[in-house]
N, C-alpha and C positions, 0 to 999 in steps of 0.2 A: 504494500500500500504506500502510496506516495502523499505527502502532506506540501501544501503551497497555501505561505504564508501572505499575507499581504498582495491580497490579489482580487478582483469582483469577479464575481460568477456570476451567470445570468441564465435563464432558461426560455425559450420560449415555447415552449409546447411539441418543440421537437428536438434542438438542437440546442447543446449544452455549450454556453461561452466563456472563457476565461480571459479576463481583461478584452475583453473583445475579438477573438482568437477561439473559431468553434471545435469542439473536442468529441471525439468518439466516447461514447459515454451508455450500458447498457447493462444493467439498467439506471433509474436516476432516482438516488433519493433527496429530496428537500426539506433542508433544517433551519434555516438561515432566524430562528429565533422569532421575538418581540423588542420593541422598543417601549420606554418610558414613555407613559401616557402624559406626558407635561401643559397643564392648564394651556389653553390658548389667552395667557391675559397680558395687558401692557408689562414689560419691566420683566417676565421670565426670560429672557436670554441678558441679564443684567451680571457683570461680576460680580459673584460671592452666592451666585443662585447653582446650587449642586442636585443630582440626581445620583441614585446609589452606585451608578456607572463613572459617576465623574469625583465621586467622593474624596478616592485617594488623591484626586488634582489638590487639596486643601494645605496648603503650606503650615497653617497654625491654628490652633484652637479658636473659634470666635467667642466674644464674650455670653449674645444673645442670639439665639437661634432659632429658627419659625419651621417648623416642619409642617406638611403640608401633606395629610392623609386620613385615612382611618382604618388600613388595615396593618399586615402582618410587620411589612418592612418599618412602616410608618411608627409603631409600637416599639418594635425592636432599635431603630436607631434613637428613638426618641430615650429609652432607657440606655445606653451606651453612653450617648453625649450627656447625659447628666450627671451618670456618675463619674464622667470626668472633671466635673464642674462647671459645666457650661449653664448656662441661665435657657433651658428651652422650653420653647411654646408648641403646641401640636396645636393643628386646627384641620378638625374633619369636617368633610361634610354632610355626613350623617352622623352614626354612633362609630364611638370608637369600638375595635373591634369586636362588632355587630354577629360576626360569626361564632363566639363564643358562650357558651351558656350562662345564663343572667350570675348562676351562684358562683362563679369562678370573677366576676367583676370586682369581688372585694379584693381579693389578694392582687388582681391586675394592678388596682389604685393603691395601694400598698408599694408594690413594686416600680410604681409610678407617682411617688407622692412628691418627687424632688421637678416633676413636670406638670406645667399649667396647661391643661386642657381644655379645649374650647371646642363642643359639639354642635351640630347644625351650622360652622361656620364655612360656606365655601368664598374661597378668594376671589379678592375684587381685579389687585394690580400688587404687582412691586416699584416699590416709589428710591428713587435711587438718579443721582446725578451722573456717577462714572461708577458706582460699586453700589450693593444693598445699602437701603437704610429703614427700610419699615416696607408693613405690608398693610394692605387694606382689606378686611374682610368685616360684615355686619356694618359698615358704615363706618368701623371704627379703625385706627388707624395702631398698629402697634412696632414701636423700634427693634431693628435687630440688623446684625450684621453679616450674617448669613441666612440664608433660606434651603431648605432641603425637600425636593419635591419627590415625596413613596407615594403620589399617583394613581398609582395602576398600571398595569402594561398594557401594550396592543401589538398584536402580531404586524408583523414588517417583511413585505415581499417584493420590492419595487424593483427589482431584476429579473423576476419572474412570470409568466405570463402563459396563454396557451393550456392553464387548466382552471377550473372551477372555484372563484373563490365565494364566501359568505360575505354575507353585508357588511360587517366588519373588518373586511379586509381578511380574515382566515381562511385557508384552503380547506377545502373540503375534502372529506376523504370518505373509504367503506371502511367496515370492519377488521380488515386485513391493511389501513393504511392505505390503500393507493388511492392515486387522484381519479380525476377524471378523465386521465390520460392513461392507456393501458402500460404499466410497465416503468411509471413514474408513481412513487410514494412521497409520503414527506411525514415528519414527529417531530414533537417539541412544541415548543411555544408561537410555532407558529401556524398552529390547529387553534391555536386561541385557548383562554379559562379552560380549565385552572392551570395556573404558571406555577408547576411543582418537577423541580428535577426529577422525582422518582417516576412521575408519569411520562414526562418524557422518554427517559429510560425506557420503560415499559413498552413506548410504542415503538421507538426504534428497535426493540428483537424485535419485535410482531409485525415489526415492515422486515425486516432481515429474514426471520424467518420465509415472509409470505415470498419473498425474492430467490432463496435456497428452494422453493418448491413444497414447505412444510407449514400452510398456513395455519393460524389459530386466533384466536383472539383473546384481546386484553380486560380482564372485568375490571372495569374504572367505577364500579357502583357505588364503591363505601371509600372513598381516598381519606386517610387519616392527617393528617396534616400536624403543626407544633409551633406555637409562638414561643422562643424563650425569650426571659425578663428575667427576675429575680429566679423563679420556675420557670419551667417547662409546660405549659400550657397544650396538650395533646388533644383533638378530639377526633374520633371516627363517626361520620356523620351518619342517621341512620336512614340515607334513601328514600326518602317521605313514608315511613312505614311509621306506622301508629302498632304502640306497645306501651309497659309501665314504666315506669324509670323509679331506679331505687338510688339513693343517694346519700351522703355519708362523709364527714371529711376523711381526708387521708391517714393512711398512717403516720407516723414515726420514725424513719431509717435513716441510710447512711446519708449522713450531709445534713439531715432533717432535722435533727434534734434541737438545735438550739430557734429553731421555729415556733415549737411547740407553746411557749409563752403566752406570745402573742398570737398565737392560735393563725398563724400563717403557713399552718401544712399540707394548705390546699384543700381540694376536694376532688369526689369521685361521683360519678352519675353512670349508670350502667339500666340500659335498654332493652328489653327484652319482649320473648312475643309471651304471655303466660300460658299460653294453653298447647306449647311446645316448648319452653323454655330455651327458642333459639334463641342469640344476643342481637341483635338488632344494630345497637350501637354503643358507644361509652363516649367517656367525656374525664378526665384524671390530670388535676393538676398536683405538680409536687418536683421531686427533684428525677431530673433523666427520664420523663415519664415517655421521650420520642420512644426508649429501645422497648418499653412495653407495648407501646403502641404500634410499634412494628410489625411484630409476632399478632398480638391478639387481632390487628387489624386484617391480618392475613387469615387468622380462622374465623373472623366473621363473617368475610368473602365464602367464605366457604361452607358456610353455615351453621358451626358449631354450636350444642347449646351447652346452657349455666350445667344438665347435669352433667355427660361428658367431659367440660372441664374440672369440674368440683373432683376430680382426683389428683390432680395436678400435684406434682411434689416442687415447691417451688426453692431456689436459692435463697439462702439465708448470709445474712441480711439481703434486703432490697429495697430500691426505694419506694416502691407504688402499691399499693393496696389493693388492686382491682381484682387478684387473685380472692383475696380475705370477701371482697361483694360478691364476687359470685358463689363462694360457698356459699355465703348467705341467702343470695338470691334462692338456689337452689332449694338448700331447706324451706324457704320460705310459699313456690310455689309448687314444691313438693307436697307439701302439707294437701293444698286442695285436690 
């Protein structure tokens, strides 16, 4: 396999171009990503205005800093930059992360108590002579010397051409990844939402495979995902599938213990169907909850219920509790 760096690729529906120079190429697959969804407002291409791409361009720490989101990235840098000392402001324009279940929002603010959060605020302008110096959003005007826009992303194909894309600018593909061009695929972020490495992943074997001759498909039904912040915020969503949810703070484990005070050891929400006690979905904040969520997200996929787990011999110590709720679960709708 050959790599060539520093170069544009282009496709048009038949013929694969490098730097403008067409290539033998058979068959073809298309990754070429997403870009930073950056407001369309006055003052965004202003020096000192960064995106999580351009972050490491930042020479020095700013005093005051405006981030400009409400999800995953947005949460994440926002707790980073503060516990460096920076003075930062978040402003979403809905809830902040709105993806999370309501009971995990204490520990969020907890782990975000050194950042001033401002909900329902979408941005007006950035007001700036030659560099940042405040933003406008609500009418109201607030100083800072950097801006960091966690946006959202949007898939970006503009050398590409000659197969099917969505309204939104993503390619469109079948179940095996390929386009609408026989013998052309494409994975990643540039199939659109959700923007999760592992999925990506995921689609490119399932275009590799379908290109080797051994097609399959990828179940993208239950994607587990993970904010961390002071925790690890994990949830596996359950699908629109209506069940009970049993719930429960966390344990106690390694890293955890000095949380326990303040009663900052997270929590746990776990989903199930009761009248098969399949798992449906969870929800586990606390320390490393991504590596539980890894595994368990993977036998949810797959159907698993509370009692077949409830044997489970789990490693001692650990950090996440979710094994200790489904025992529970288990006795609990074992009973009926």
């Amino acid at each position: 396999m050959k790599i060539e760096y520093g170069v544009t690729a282009g496709f048009d529906g038949k013929t694969v171009y490098v730097n403008g120079v067409p290539r033998d190429a058979e068959p073809v697959m298309i990754a070429c990503g997403a870009e930073v969804n950056v407001p369309d407002v006055p003052g965004a291409d202003l020096a000192g205005t960064y995106t999580a791409r351009t972050i490491r361009s930042m020479q020095e720490l700013p005093e005051q800093m405006a981030i400009i989101g409400g999800g995953i990235s947005a949460a994440e840098f926002a707790y980073i930059f503060s516990a460096f000392g920076v003075e930062v402001s978040l402003f979403a324009r809905h809830d902040l992360l709105s993806m999370l279940p309501e009971r995990m929002h204490k520990t969020v603010r907890q782990d975000l108590s050194l950042v001033k959060i401002y909900a329902h605020r979408p941005l007006e302008c950035v007001i700036g002579s030659e560099r940042v110096e405040s933003i406008v959003t609500g009418g109201e005007m607030f100083p800072c010397d950097a801006v960091l826009f966690a946006t959202g992303m949007r898939p970006t194909s503009p050398h590409v051409s000659g197969v099917l894309k969505n309204a939104d600018g993503s390619i469109a593909v079948n179940e095996r990844m390929e386009t609408s061009t026989s013998g052309v695929y494409a994975c990643g972020d540039v199939l659109g939402a959700p923007y999760f490495t592992p999925v990506a992943r995921m689609q490119g074997f399932v275009a590799a495979d379908a290109i080797l001759g051994k097609p399959r498909t990828a179940d993208l039904s239950r994607i587990p995902f993970t904010v961390v912040l002071g925790l690890g915020y994990t949830v596996c969503p359950t699908a629109g599938e209506s069940g009970q949810t049993f719930s429960s703070p966390n344990i106690a484990g390694p890293d955890s213990v000095w949380y326990v005070q303040d009663g900052s050891v997270g929590t746990m929400d776990l989903t199930v169907d009761p009248a098969s006690g399949r798992i449906l979905g969870f929800a586990s904040s606390g320390q490393d909850t991504s590596i539980v969520g890894t595994y368990l997200g993977y036998l949810v996929r797959k159907g698993v219920t509370v009692h077949e787990f409830s044997p489970m011999l789990e490693v001692h110590p650990i950090p996440d509790g979710l094994y200790s709720m489904i025992r529970f679960v288990d006795g609990q709708i074992g009973k009926r």
